[in-house]
C-alpha positions in Angstrom: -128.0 136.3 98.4 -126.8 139.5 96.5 -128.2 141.5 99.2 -126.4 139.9 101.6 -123.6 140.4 99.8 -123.7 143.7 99.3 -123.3 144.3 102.9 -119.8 143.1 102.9 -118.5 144.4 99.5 -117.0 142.4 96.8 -115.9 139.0 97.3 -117.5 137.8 100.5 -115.6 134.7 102.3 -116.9 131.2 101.5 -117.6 130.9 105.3 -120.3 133.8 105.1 -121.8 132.4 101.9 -122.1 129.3 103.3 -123.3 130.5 106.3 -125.9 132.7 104.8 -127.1 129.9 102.6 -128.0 127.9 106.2 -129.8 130.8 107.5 -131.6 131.0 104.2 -132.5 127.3 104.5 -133.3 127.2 108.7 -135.7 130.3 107.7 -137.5 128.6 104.8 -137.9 125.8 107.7 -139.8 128.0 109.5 -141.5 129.4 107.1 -142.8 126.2 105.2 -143.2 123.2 108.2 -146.1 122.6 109.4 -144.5 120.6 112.4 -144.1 122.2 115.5 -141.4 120.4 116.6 -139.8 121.3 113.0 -140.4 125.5 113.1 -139.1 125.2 117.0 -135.8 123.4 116.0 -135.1 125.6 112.9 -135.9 128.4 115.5 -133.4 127.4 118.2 -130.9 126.8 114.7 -131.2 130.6 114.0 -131.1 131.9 117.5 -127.6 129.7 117.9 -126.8 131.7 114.7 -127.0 135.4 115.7 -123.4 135.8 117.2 -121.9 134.6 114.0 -124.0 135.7 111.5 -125.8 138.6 112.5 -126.6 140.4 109.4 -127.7 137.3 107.5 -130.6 135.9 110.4 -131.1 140.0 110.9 -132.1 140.5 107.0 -133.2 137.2 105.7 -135.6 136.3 109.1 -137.6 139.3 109.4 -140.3 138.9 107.7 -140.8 135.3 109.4 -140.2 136.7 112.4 -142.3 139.2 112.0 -145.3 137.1 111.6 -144.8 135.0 114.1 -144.8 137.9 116.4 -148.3 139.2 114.6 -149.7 135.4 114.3 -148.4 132.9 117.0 -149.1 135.0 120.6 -150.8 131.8 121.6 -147.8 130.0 121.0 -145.3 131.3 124.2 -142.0 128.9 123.0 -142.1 130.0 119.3 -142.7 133.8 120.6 -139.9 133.7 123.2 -137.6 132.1 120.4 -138.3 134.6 118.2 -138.1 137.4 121.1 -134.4 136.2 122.1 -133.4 135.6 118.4 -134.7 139.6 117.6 -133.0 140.9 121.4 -129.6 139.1 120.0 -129.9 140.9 116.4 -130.0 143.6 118.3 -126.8 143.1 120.8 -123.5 144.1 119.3 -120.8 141.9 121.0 -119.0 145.1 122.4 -121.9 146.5 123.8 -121.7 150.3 122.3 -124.9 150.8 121.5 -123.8 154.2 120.2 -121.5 153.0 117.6 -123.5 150.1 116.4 -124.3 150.8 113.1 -125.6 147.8 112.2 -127.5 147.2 115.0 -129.3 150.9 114.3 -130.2 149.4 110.9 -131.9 146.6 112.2 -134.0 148.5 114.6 -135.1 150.6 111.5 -136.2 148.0 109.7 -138.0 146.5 112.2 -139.7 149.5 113.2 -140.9 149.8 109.9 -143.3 146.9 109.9 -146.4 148.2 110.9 -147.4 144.7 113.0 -144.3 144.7 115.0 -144.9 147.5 117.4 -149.1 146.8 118.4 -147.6 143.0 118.5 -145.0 143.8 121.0 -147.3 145.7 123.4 -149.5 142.6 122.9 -146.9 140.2 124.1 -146.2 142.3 127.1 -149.6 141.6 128.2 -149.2 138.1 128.2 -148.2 136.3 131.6 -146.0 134.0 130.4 -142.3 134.9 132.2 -139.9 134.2 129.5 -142.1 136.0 126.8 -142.8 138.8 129.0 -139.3 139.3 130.0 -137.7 139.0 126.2 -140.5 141.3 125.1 -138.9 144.0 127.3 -135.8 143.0 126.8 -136.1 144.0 122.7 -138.5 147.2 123.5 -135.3 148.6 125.6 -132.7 147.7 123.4 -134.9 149.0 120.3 -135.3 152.6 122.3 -131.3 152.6 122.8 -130.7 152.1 119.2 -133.9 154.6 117.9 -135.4 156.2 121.0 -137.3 158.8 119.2 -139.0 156.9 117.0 -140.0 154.3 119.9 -141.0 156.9 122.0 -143.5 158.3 119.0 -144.9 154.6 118.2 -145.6 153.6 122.1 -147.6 157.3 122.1 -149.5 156.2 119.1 -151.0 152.8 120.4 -153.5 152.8 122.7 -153.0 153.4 126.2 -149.2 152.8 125.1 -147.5 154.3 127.9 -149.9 153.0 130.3 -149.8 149.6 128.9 -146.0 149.6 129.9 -146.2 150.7 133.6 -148.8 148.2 134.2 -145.9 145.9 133.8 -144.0 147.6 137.1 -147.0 145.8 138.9 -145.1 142.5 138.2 -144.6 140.6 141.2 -142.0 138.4 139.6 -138.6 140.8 140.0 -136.7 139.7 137.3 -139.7 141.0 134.5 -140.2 144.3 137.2 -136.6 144.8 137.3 -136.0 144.0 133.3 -139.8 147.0 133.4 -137.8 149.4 135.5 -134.8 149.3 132.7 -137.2 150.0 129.9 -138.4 153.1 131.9 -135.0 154.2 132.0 -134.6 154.4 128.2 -138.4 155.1 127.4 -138.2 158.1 129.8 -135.3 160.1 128.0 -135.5 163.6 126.6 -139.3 163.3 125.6 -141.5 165.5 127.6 -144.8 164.4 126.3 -143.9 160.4 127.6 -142.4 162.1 130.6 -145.6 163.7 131.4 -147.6 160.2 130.2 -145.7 158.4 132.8 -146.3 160.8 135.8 -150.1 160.7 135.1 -149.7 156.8 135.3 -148.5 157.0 138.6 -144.6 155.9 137.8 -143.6 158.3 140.8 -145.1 156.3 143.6 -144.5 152.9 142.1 -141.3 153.8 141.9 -140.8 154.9 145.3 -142.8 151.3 146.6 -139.7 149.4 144.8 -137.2 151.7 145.9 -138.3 151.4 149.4 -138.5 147.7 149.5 -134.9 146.8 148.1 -131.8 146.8 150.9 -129.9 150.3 150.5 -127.3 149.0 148.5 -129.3 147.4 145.7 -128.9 148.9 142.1 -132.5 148.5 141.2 -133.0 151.2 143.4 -130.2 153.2 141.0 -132.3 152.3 138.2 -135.9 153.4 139.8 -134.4 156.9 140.9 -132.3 157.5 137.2 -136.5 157.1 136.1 -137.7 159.6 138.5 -134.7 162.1 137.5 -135.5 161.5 134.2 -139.6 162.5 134.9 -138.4 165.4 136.9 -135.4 167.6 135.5 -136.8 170.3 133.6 -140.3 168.9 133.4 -142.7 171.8 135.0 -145.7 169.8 135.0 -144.3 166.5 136.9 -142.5 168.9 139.4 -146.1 170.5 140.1 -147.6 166.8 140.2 -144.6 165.2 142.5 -145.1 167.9 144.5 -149.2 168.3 145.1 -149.3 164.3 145.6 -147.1 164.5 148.8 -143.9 163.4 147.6 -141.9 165.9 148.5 -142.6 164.3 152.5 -141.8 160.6 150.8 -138.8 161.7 149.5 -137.5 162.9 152.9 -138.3 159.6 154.1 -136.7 157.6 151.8 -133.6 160.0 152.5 -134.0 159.5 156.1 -133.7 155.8 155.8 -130.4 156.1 153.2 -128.4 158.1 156.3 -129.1 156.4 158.9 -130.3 152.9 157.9 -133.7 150.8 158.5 -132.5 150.2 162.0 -131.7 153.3 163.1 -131.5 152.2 167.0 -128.5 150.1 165.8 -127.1 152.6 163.1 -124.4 150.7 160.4 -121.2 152.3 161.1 -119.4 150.5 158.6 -117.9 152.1 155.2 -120.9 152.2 153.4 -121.4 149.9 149.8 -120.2 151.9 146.7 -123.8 150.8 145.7 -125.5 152.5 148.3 -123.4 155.6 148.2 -124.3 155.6 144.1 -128.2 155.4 145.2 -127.6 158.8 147.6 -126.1 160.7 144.9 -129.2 160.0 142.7 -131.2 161.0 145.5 -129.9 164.0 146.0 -130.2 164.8 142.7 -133.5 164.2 142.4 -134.2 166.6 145.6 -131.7 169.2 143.8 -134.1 169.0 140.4 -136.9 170.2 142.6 -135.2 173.7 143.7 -132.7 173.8 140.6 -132.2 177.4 139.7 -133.2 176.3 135.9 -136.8 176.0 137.3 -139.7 177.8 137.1 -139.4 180.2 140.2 -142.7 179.7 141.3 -141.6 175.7 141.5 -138.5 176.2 143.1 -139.9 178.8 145.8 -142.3 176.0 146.3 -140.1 173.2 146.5 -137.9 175.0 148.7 -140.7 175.9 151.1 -142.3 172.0 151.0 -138.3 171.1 152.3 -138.3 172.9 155.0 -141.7 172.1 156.3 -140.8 168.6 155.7 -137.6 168.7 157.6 -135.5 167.9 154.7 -133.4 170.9 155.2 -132.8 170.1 158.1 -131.7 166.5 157.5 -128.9 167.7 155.1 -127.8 170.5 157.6 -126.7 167.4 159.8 -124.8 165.9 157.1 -123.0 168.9 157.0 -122.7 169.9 160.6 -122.1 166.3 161.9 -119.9 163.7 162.2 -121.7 161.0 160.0 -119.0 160.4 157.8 -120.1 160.6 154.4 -117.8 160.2 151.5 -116.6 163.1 150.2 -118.8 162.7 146.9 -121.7 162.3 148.8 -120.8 165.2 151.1 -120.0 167.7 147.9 -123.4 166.4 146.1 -125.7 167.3 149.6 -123.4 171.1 149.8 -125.0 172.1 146.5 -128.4 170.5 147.6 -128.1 172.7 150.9 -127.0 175.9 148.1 -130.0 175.4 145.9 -132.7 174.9 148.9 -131.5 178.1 150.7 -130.4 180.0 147.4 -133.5 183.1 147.8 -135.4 181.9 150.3 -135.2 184.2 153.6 -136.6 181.6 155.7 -134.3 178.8 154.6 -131.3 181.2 154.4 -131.7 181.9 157.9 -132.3 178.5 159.5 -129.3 177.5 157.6 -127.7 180.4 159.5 -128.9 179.5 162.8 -127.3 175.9 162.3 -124.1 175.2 164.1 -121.3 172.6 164.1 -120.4 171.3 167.9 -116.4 171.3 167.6 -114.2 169.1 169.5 -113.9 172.1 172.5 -117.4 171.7 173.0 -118.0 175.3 171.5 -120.5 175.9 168.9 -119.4 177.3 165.4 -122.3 178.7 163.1 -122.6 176.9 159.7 -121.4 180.0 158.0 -118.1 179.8 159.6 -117.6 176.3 158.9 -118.6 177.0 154.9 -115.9 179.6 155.1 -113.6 177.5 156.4 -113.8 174.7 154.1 -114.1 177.2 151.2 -110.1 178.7 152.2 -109.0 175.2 153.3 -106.3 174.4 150.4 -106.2 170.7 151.7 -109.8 170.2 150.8 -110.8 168.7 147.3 -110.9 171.3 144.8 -114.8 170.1 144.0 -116.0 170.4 147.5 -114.6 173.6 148.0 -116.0 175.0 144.7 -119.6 173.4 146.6 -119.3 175.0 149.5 -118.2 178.1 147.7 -121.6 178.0 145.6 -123.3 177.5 149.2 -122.3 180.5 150.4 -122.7 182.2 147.5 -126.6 181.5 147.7 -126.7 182.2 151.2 -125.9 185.7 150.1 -128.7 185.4 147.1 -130.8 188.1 147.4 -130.2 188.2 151.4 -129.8 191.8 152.0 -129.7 191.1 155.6 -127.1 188.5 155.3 -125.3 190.8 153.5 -125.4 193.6 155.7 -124.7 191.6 158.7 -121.4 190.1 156.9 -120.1 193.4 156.7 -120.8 194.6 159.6 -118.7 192.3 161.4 -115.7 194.3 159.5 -117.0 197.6 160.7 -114.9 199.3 163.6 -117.9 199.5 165.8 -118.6 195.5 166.2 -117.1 193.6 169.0 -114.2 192.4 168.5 -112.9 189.5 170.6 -110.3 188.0 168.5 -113.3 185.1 167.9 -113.8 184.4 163.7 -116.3 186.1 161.9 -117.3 185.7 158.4 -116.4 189.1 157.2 -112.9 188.3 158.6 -112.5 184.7 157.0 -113.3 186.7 153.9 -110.7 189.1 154.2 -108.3 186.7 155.2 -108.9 184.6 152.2 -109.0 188.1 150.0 -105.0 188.4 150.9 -103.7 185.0 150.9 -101.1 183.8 148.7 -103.3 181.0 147.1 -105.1 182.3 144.0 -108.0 180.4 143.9 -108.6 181.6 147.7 -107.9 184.9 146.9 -110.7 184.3 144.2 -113.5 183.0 146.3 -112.6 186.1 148.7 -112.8 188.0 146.0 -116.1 186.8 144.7 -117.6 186.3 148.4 -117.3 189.5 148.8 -118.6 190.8 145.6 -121.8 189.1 145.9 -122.5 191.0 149.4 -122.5 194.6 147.8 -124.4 193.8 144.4 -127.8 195.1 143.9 -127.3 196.5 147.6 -125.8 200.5 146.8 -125.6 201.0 150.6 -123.2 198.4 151.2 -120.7 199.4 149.1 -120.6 203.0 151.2 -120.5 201.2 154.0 -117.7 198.9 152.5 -115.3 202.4 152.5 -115.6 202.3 156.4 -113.7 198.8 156.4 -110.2 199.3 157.7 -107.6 196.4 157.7 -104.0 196.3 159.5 -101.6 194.7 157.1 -98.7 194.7 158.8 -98.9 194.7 162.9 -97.8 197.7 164.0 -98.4 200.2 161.0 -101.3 202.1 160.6 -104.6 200.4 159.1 -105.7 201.1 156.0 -109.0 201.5 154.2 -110.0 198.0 152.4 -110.6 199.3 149.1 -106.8 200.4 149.5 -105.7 197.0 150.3 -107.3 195.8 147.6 -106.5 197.9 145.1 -102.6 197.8 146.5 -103.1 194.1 146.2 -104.0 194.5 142.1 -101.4 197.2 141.3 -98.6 194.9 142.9 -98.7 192.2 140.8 -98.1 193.5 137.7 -99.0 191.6 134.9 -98.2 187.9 136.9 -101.2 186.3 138.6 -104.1 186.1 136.2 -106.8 184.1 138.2 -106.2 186.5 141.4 -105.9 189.7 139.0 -109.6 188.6 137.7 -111.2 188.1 140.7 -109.8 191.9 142.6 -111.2 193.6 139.0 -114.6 192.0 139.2 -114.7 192.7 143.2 -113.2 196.4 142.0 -115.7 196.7 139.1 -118.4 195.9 141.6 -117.5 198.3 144.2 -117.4 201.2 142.2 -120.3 200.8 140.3 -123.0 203.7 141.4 -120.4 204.6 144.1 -118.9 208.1 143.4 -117.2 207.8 146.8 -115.6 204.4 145.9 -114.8 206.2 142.5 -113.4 209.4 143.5 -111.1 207.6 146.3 -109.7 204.7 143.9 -109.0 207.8 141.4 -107.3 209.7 143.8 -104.1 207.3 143.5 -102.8 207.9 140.3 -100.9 204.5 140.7 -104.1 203.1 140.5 -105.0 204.7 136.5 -101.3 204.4 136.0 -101.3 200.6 136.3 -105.1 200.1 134.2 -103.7 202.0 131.4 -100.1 200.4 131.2 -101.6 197.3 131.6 -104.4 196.9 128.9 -101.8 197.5 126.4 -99.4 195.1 127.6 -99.1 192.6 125.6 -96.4 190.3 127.6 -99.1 188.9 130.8 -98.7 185.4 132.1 -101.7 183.2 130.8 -103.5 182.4 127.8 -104.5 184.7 125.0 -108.2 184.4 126.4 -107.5 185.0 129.7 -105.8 187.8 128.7 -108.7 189.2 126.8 -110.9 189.1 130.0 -108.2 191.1 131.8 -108.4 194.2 129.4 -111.6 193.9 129.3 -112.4 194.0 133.1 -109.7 196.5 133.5 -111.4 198.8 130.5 -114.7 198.5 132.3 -113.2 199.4 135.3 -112.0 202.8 133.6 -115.8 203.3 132.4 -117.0 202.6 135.8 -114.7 205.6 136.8 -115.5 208.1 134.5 -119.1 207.2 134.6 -118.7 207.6 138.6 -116.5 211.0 138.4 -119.2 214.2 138.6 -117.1 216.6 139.1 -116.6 218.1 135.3 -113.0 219.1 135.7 -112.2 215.7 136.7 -113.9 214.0 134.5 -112.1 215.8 131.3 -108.7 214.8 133.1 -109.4 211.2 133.2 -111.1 210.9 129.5 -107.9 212.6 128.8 -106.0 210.5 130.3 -107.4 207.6 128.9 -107.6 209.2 125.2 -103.8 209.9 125.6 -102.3 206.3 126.9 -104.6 204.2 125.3 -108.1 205.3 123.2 -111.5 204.3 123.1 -111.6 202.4 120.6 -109.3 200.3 122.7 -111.2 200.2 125.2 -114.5 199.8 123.7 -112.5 196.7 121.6 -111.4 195.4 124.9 -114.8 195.4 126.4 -116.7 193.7 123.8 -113.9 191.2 123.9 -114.7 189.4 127.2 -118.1 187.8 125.8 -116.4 186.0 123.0 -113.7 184.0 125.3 -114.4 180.6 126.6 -113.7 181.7 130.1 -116.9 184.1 129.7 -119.5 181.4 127.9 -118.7 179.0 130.7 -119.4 181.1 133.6 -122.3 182.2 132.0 -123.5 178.7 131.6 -125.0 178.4 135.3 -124.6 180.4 139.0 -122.9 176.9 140.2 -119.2 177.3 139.0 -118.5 174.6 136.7 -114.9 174.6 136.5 -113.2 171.3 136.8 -110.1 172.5 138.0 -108.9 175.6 139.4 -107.4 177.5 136.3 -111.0 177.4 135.1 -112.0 179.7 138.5 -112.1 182.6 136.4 -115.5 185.2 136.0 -118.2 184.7 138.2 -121.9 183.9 136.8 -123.6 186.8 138.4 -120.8 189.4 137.8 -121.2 188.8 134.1 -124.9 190.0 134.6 -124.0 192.9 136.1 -121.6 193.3 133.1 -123.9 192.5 130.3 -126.4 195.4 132.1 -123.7 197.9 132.2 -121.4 197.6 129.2 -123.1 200.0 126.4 -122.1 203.3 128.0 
């Protein structure tokens, strides 16, 4: 009783004493009867108990419990009694597993007896339904409250792992269903069980459930959150899904979610928030197959196995037709699309050769209709950051896409007055929105790095501004666009630098004719010392920081000797280097910087947070120790 007590402090209520002093007498029941009928009712008595007096039937019944689980398997009603009174200790009544401390304790304890665990994988074996089933039941509430140690005491008993997705065999739903939930919790953040469960052949079992339920069941939810589990960065169950064939069952099973079981009578209907839920996991189970996080030699794999199996080209009709997804499922199959093309030639180009049939009949190729989307400002912020990314990794490594973007803003291609993507680019490097004028920016970036010819070619680009003046060069308009906005404008200042910084990096012609416009140093060296910029103190820091880069990339680009003494003198005189070397190192240590460094896809949640692009910071990181 002082135990007890001590759990509530000094001065317990009368109402727990007495309370405790019935569990202590339905406990000694079971513990001392040797009636059946007497251990069953004194059972029942604590399992009514739990939701009042937790702690007490939690402490004071473990050890009975305990042995009954070790001693009485060939008694299913005392085992399930026990099973349902131990799943209850368990259960906290606002079901926050994470802040149950009590319930954490428990768990520990019972862990801690060295017959619970080999009795509980015993039980499971059993056929009897209710014992089967609570068995589960406590196993996945045990792994919520102490996964770890779960996960390491299934691995030590024999055939553990295997033991538990024999239980998936079930032809009873409600034990496979309560099997599949385990999985869930048993398959978290533990390689080595990750691995034990592929072996067992959980990927294919899976898949048999998942293709049996209707589309909008959440069992299937439950099977795929498994599979995603066995998958994300697990290189050995990626090699394994993808030598047994899954990648082909997968495209399947995707088939079936777009266009139904029936697809001679297609369901037009607003799909089931359920089913819609189930495609997303999909998806993501496709996108942990190709995710840039991978080993390469998975990922080039995976993305290869896609387009053989005609996956690709199932998502390029969600994108290119008028199916009418939601716009979660839409944004979720964009970055798919992104990470199965992003540097792969072969999938980059079928992706190009797709088109979208518009309304006149007329085909438009996918890469207009990404642009489009991208410098749409009525479109969800998320979906335009996805189609963004899918663009982006169209350019990945694509030197020919690259090259053929710009062309189409050279003066010797055909113009018709028709859209082309180096246009759409341009138009969205000028407009007044900044986190158009951003993507622009960014686009266009990504076409001349790690491609030195392109940024040559780049200085052949000429743009009329205003209709009936003369054009100018494009690394004029750009630069004009920078210098005349001051220090106002941070997100569209950030993305012209990075494109600027790009540009002129191993391009002495770039150099020498952004130089040649003294309004050009005049405004880099007024405006790394101003100290009166809109936006935050960090974003600030990038600012100077790209803007002091961009006065290396100059001098480090000027070969002429005379020259280059005028602008280190120049830049001694207005500002120093130790200001700009201070500047520099500045950038890595704001937040803006960490979180684009994070991942290629951008993972701002709203547009402020558009602010330094992922591969830009590599080029930075390789070129800021001059």
């Amino acid at each position: 009783m002082a135990y007890f007590r001590s759990f509530f402090g000094g001065g317990a209520e009368s109402e727990e004493e007495n309370g405790a002093e019935m569990v202590e007498k339905f406990v000694e029941r079971v513990e001392t009867c040797t009636a059946l009928e007497d251990r069953r009712d004194a059972l029942r008595a604590l399992r009514s108990m739990v939701k009042k007096y937790r702690l007490a039937v939690g402490t004071m019944g473990m050890n009975v419990f305990m042995e009954i689980l070790d001693k009485e398997r060939s008694n299913p009603e005392l085992l399930t009694l026990t099973l349902e009174t131990l799943v209850a200790v368990l259960s906290s009544d606002d079901e926050n597993t994470d802040e149950d401390e009590l319930g954490e304790r428990l768990a520990e304890v019972m862990l801690k007896k060295p017959v619970f665990l080999p009795s509980i994988l015993s039980i499971l074996e059993t056929f009897d339904f209710a014992a089967r089933r609570c068995s589960i039941q406590l196993l996945t509430s045990l792994l919520r409250h102490r996964g770890p140690e779960v996960q390491n005491g299934v691995m030590n008993q024999p055939m553990g792992v295997s033991r538990l997705v024999d239980i998936i065999h079930d032809n009873r739903e409600v034990v496979r269903n309560e099997a599949v939930l385990m999985l869930c919790e048993l398959s978290r953040n533990n390689s080595q069980i990750q691995q034990l469960l592929a072996y067992d052949n959980a990927f294919v079992l899976l898949f048999g459930i998942v293709e049996s339920e209707p589309l909008d069941s959440i069992v299937i939810e439950d099977c795929l959150f498994v599979i995603l589990n066995l998958l994300r960065k697990n290189t050995m169950n990626q090699q394994l899904f993808r030598e047994n064939g899954l990648v082909n069952r997968i495209a399947g099973v995707l088939h079936t979610f777009l266009y139904g079981i029936d697809e001679e009578s297609p369901d037009t209907n607003e799909w089931p928030k359920q089913r819609t839920a189930n495609l997303i996991f999909l998806l993501q189970i496709i996108r942990s197959l190709v995710s840039p996080d991978n080993v390469a030699a998975n990922t080039h794999a995976a993305q290869k196995a896609m387009h053989q199996c005609k996956m690709l080209h199932e998502l390029c009709r969600v994108l290119l037709s008028e199916l009418g997804v939601s716009v979660e499922v839409l944004t979720e199959t964009v970055i798919v699309v992104a990470e199965i093309i992003r540097g792969n030639y072969t999938n980059q180009e079928y992706f190009a050769s797709t088109s979208l049939i518009t309304q006149e009949n007329t085909a438009r190729p996918s890469l207009l209709v990404l642009l489009i989307s991208m410098t749409a400002e009525k479109q969800p912020f998320k979906l335009r950051c996805a189609v963004f990314y899918c663009f982006l990794s169209y350019l990945h490594e694509n030197e020919f896409g690259k090259t053929k973007l710009i062309d189409t803003l050279l003066p010797s291609s055909q113009t018709d007055g028709s859209l082309t993507t180096g246009g759409l680019v341009c138009q969205a490097i000028s407009s007044s929105e900044p986190v158009q004028a951003w993507f622009g920016s960014v686009a266009l970036l990504h076409c001349i790095i790690d491609v030195d010819h392109l940024r040559e070619q780049l200085l052949r680009v000429q743009l009329t501004v205003t209709v009936g003046e003369m054009p100018v060069s494009l690394l004029v308009h750009v630069s004009n666009l920078l210098t005349s906005m001051g220090n106002r404008r941070v997100q569209m200042r950030a993305g012209y630098l990075m494109l600027l910084c790009a540009w002129l990096l191993n391009c002495p012609k770039a150099v020498s004719q952004f130089t040649a416009n003294q309004e050009n140093l005049h405004y880099l060296t007024t405006q790394i010392v101003d100290e009166c910029g809109e936006g935050t103190e960090s974003e600030q820091q990038v600012l100077k920081g790209l803007m002091a880069f961009l006065l290396l990339v100059c001098l480090q680009g000027t070969s002429e000797p005379n020259a280059k003494k005028s602008l280190e003198q120049l830049i001694e005189r207005r500002i120093s280097k130790d200001t700009i070397t201070a500047a520099v190192e500045g950038v890595s240590r704001t937040e803006q910087f960490v979180r684009a460094a994070q991942k290629p896809q951008p993972l701002a949640k709203t547009p402020n947070e558009l602010f330094i692009d992922y591969h830009f910071i590599k080029l930075f990181k390789a070129n800021e120790g001059w």
